[in-house]
N, C-alpha and C positions, 0 to 999 in steps of 0.2 A: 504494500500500500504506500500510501505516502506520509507514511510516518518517518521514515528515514529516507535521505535524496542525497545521491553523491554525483559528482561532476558528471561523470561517463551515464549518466540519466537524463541528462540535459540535452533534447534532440535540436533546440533549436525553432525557429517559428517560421508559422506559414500561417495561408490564407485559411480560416474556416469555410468551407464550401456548405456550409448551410448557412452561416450567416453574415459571411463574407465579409468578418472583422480578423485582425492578423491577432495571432492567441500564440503561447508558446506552446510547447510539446516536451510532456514525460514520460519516459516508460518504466511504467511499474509493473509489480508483479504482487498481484493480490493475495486473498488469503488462502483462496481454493490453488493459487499454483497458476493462474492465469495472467498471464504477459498482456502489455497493451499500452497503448498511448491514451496519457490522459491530459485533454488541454485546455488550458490554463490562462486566466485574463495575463495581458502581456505586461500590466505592472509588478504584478505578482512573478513573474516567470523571471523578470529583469531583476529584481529585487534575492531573489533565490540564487540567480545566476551569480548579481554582487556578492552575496554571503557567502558560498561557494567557491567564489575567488580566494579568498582567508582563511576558509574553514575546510579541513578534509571531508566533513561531512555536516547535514542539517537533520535535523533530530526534536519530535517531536517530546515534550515530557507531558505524557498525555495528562495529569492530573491536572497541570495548568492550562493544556485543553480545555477539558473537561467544565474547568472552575470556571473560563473565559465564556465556555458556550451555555453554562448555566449564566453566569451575571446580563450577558447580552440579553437571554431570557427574560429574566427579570427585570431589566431594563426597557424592554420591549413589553411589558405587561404580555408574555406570549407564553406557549407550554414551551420547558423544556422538553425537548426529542433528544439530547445529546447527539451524536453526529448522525444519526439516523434521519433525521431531520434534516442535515443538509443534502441528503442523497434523496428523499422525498421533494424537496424543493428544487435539485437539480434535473430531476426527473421531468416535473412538470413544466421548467422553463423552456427543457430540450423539447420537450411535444411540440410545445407552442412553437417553437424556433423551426421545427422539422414542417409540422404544417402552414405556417408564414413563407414556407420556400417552396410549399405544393407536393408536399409528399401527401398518400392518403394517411388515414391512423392507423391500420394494418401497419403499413410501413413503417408510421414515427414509431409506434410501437416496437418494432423488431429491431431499427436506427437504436432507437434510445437502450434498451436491449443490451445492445451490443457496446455500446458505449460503458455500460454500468457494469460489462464483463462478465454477463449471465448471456444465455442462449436465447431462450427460449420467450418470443414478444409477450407471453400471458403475465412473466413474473413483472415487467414493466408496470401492468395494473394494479399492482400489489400497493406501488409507490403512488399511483395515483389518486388511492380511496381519502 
């Protein structure tokens, strides 16, 4: 996942072909063992890349995670999901961004999918409810 990110992860940026903003590019490798590119607003990619420069490696310490995406919560008068919630929210902006470009939902569906490093379009609806 991207709890831990070292240079040789750092693919570098291109165009998003859904929604044709320049995004960078990382390849991780999830928890099931699945390899893939996951991309990233290009300040944050820039930002990763500076620290990276300095650092042999960047390293999540999930407990201030954790504490960060609780306070935001609560700051937001909103429910904590801990990072499940941003993968729900990731979910739904990519639908929207898949059919904004003319895919049907079948399709965003299987898109987003794939991006979330599952197979199968049904688990996408999961994230949707």
């Amino acid at each position: 996942g991207v709890a831990l990110i070292k240079t040789e992860q750092l693919l570098g940026v291109k165009i998003d072909p859904i929604t044709n903003k320049e995004v960078g590019i990382i390849l991780t490798k999830e928890k099931g063992g699945k390899i893939g590119e996951v991309l990233v607003n290009l300040n944050t990619y820039k930002e990763l890349e500076l620290y990276l420069n300095e650092n042999d490696k960047f390293k999540i310490n999930r407990q201030a995670y954790y504490n960060d995406i609780k306070q935001a919560a609560i700051t937001l008068n909103e429910n904590c999901e801990a990072s499940h919630g941003l993968r729900w929210n990731f979910a739904k902006r990519r639908m929207f961004e898949y059919g904004k470009a003319g895919y049907s939902y079948d399709d965003c569906l299987q898109q987003v999918s794939y991006e979330m490093k599952h197979n199968r379009a049904n688990i996408t609806k999961h994230y949707l409810a």
